[in-house]
C-alpha positions as a LaTeX table, in Angstrom:
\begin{tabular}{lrrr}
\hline
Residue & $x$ (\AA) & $y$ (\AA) & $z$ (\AA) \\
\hline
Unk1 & 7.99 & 15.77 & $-20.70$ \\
Unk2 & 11.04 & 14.81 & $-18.64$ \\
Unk3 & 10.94 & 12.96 & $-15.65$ \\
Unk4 & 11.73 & 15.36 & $-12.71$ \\
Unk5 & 15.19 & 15.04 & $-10.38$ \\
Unk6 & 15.15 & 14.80 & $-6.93$ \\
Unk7 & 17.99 & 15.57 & $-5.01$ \\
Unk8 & 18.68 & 12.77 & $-2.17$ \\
Unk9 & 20.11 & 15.20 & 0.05 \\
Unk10 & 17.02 & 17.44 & 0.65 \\
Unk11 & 13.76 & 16.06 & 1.34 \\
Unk12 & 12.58 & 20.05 & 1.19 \\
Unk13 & 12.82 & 20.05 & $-2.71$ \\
Unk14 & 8.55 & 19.86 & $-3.89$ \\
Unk15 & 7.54 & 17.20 & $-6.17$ \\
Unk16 & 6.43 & 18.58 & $-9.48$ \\
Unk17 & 2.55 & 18.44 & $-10.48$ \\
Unk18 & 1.01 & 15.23 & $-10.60$ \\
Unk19 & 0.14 & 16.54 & $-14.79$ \\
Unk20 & 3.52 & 16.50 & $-15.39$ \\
Unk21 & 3.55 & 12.48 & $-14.43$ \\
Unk22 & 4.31 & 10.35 & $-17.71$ \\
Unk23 & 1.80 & 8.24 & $-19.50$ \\
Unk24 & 4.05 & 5.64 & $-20.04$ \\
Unk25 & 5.02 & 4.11 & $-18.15$ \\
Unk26 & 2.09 & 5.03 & $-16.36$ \\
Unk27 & 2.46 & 7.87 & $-13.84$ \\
Unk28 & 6.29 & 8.14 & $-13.27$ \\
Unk29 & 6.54 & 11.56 & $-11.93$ \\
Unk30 & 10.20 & 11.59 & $-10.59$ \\
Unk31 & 13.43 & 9.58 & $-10.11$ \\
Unk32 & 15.92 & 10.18 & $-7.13$ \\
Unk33 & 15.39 & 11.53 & $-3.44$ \\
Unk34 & 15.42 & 9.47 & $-0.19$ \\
Unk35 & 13.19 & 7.08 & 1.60 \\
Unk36 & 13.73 & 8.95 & 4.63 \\
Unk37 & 10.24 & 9.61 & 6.57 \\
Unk38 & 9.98 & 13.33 & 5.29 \\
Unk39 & 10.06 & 12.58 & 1.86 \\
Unk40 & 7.75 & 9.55 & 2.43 \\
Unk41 & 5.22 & 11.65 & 4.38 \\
Unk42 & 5.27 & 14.06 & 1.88 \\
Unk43 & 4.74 & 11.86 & $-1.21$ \\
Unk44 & 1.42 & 10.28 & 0.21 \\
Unk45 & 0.12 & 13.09 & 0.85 \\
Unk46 & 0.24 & 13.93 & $-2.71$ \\
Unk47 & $-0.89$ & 10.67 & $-3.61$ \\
Unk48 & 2.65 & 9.57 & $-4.88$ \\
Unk49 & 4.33 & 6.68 & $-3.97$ \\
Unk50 & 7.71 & 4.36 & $-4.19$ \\
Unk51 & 8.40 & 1.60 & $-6.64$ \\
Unk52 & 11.48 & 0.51 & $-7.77$ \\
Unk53 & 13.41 & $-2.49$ & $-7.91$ \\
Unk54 & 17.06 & $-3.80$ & $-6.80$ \\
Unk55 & 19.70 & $-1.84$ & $-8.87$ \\
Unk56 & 17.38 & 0.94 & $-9.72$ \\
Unk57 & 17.03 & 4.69 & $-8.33$ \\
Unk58 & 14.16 & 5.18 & $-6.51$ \\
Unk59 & 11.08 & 5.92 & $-8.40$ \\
Unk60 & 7.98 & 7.99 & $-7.76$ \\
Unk61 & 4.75 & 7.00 & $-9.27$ \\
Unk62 & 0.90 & 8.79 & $-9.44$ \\
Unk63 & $-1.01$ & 6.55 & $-11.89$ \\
Unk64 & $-4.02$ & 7.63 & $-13.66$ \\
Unk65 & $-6.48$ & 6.27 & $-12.93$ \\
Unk66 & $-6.04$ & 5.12 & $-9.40$ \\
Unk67 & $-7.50$ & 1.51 & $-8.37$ \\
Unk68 & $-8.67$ & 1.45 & $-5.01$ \\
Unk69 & $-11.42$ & $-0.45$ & $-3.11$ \\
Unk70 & $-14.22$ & 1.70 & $-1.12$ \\
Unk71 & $-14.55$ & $-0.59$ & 2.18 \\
Unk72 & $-18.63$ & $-0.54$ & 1.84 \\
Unk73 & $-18.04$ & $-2.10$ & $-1.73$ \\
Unk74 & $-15.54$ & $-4.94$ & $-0.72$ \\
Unk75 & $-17.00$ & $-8.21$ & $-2.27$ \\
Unk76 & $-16.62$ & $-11.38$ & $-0.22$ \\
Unk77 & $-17.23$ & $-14.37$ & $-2.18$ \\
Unk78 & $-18.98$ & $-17.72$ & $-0.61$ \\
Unk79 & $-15.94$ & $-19.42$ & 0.11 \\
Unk80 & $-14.39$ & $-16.58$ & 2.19 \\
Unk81 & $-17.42$ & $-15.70$ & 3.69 \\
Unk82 & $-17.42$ & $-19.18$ & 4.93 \\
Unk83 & $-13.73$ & $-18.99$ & 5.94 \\
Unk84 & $-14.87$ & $-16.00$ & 7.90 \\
Unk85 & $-17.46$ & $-17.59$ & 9.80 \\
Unk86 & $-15.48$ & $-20.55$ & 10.92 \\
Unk87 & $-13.44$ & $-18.43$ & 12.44 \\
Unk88 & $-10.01$ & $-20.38$ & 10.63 \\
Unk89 & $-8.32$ & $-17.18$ & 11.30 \\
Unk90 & $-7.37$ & $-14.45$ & 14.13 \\
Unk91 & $-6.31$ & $-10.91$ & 13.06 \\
Unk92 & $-4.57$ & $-8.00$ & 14.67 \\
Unk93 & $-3.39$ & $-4.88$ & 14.39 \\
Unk94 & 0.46 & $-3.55$ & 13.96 \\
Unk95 & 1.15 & $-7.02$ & 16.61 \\
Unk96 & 4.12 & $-7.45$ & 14.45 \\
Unk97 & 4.88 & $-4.97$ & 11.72 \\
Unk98 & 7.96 & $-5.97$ & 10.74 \\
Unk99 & 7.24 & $-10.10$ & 10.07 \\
Unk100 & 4.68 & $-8.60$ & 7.48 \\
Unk101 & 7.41 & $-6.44$ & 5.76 \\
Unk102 & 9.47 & $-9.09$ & 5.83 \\
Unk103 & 7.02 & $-11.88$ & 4.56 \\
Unk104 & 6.08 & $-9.20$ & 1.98 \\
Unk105 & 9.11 & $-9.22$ & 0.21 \\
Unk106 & 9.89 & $-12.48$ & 0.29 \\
Unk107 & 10.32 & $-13.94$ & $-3.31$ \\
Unk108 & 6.93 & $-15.55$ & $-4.65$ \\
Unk109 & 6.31 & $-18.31$ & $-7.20$ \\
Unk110 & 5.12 & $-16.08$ & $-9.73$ \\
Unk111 & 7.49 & $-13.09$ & $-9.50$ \\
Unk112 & 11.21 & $-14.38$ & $-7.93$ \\
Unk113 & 12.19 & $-11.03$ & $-7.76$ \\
Unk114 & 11.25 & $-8.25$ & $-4.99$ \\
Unk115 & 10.32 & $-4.67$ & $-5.50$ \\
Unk116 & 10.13 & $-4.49$ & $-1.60$ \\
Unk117 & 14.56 & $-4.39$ & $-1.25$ \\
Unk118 & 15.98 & $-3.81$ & 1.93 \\
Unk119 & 16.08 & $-0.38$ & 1.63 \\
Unk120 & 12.30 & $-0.13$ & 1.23 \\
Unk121 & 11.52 & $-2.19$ & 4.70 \\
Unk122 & 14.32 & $-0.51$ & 6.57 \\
Unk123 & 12.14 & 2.75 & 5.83 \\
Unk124 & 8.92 & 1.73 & 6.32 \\
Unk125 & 9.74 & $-0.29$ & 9.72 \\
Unk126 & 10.73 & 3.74 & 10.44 \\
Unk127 & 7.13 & 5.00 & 9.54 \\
Unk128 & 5.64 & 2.32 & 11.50 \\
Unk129 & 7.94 & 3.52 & 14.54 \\
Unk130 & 7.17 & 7.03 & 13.83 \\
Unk131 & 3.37 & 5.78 & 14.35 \\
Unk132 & 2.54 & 5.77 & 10.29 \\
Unk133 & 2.65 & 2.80 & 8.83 \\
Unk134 & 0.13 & $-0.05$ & 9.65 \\
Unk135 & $-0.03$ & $-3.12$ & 9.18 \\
Unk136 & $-2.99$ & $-6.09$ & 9.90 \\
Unk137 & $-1.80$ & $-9.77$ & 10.47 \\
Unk138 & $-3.55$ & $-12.83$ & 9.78 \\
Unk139 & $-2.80$ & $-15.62$ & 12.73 \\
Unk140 & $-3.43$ & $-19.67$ & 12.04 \\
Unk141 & $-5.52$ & $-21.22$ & 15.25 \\
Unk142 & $-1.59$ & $-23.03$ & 16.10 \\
Unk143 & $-0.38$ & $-19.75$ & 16.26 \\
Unk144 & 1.55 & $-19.32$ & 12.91 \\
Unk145 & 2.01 & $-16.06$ & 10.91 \\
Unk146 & $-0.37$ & $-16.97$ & 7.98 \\
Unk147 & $-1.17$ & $-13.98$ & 6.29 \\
Unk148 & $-1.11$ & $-10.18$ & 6.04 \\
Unk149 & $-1.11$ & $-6.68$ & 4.75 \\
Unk150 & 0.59 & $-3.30$ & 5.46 \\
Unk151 & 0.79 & $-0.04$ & 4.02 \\
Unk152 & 0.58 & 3.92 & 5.33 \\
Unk153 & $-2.38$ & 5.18 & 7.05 \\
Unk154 & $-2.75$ & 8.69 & 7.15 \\
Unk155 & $-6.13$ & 10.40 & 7.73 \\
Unk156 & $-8.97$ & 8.03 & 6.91 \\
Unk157 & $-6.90$ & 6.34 & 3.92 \\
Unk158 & $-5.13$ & 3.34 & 4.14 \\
Unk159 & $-2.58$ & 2.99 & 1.58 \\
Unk160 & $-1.96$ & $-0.48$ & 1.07 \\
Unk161 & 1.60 & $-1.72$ & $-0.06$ \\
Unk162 & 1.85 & $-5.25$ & $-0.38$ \\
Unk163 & $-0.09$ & $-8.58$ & 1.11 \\
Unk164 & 0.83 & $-12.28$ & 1.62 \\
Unk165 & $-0.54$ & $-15.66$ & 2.16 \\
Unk166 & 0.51 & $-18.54$ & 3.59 \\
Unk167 & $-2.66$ & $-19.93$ & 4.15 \\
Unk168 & $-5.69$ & $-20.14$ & 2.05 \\
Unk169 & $-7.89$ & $-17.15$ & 2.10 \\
Unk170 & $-5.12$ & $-15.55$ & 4.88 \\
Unk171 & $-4.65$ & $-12.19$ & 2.62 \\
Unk172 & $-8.26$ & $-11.63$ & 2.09 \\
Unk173 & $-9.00$ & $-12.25$ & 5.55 \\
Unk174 & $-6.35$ & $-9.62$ & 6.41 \\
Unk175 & $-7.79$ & $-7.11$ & 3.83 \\
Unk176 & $-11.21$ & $-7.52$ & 4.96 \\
Unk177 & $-10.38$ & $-6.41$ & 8.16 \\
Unk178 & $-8.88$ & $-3.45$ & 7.13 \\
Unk179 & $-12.04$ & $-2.63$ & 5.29 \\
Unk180 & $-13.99$ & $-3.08$ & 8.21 \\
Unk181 & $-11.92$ & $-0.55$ & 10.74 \\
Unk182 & $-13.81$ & 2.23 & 11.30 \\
Unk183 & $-11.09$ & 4.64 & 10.81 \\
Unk184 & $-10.06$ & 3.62 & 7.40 \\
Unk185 & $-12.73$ & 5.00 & 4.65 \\
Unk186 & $-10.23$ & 4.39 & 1.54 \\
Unk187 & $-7.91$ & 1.84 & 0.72 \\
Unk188 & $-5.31$ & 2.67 & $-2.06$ \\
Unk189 & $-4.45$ & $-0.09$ & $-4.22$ \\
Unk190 & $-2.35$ & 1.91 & $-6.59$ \\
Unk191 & $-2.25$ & $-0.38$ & $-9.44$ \\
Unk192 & $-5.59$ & $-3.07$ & $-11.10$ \\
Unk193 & $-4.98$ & $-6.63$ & $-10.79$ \\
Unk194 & $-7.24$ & $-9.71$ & $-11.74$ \\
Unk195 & $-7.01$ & $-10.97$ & $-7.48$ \\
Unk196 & $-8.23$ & $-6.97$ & $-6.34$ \\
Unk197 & $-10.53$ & $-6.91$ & $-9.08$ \\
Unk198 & $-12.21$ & $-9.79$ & $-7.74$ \\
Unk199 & $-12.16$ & $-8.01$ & $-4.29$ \\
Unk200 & $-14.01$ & $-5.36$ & $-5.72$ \\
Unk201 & $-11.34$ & $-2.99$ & $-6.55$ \\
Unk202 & $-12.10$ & $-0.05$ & $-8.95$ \\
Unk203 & $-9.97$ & 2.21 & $-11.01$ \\
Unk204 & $-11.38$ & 5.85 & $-10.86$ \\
Unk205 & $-9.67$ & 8.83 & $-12.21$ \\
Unk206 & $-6.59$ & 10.44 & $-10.83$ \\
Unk207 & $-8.10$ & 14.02 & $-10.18$ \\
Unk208 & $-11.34$ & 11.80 & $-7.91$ \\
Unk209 & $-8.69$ & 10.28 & $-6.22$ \\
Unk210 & $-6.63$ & 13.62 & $-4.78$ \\
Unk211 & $-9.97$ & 14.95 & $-4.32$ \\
Unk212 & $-10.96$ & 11.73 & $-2.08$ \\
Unk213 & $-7.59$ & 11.92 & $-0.66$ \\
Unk214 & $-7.93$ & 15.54 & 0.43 \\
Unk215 & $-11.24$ & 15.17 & 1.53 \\
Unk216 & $-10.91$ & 11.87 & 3.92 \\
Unk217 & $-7.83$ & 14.21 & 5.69 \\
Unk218 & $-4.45$ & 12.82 & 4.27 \\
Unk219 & $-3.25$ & 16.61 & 3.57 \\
Unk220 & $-4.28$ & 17.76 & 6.92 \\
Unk221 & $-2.67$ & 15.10 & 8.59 \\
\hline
\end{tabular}
């Protein structure tokens, strides 16, 4: 089945149904649109979301399954559990938004390249603005930017985008907190990975996901 057209001047146009998103590559539903916050809004609350990289047209994706992490099911190993405790670490909430983004997409070791171009932060430092996007920082006791996550939080569902470290243990300190806030019920990790696996990330079917989604009040947001 082809791969649906969006047209980048109307953020009205639907996306198709999620069925019609490809197998492989895994859940490409549509290519083209805008990053502007009605569009953005709208794909999250279908459960789609943005990935593309420099050069490319923007993409929108709705794997199946979904990996995600329940917050009541978050494993924290020894080591960060004793990280925790020490208390190595501050965190806060949306204290600055936009040095996550940017530490986000800075180039890493394994993977020189960025999926998060300027285009991407530009839009989501709008959501943020617009009172949508979240994100939690991680802060060193000399007070250094050590860590992080962000991502979209509509109803009870956080849905996370990207993490750093800069510190040992500084992204899982960041994630466990946003497992722990009481309004967040649902984290999205989109895609498996060995380090969210470890977390205690779980893939579970597409269809659980929307109905999760719908339930925890994304669509009603």
């Amino acid at each position: 089945m082809a791969v649906a057209l969006l047209p980048p001047d109307d953020d009205r146009v639907p996306f198709p149904a999620l069925d019609n998103a490809a197998r492989e590559p895994n859940g490409l539903l549509a290519v083209g649109g805008s990053l502007r916050p009605l569009r953005l809004l709208e794909a999250y609350r279908h459960g789609i979301f943005p990935w593309f990289g420099q050069g490319e047209p923007i993409l929108w994706w709705s794997p199946d399954p979904r990996c995600v992490i329940f917050p009541d099911r978050l494993h924290v190993s020894r080591r960060l559990r004793r990280t925790l405790n020490r208390g190595v670490f501050s965190v806060t909430r949306n204290r600055d938004f936009e040095a996550v983004i940017h530490a986000c997409a800075e180039p890493r070791a394994e993977s020189p390249g960025t999926w998060i171009v300027p285009a991407m932060v530009d839009a989501y430092i709008e959501l943020h603005r617009l009172g949508y996007a979240t994100s939690f920082e991680c802060w060193a006791e000399d007070g250094r930017l050590a860590g992080g996550i962000y991502g979209v939080h509509l109803g009870r569902v956080f849905f996370g985008e990207s993490m750093f470290s800069r510190a040992t243990d500084a992204s899982k300190v960041a994630l466990t907190a946003t497992a722990a806030t009481t309004d967040i019920e649902l984290i999205d990790c989109q895609l498996s990975n060995p380090h969210l696996a470890r977390m205690g990330a779980e893939d579970i079917p597409r269809s659980h996901f929307q109905a999760l989604i719908g339930r925890l009040g994304v669509t009603d947001t």
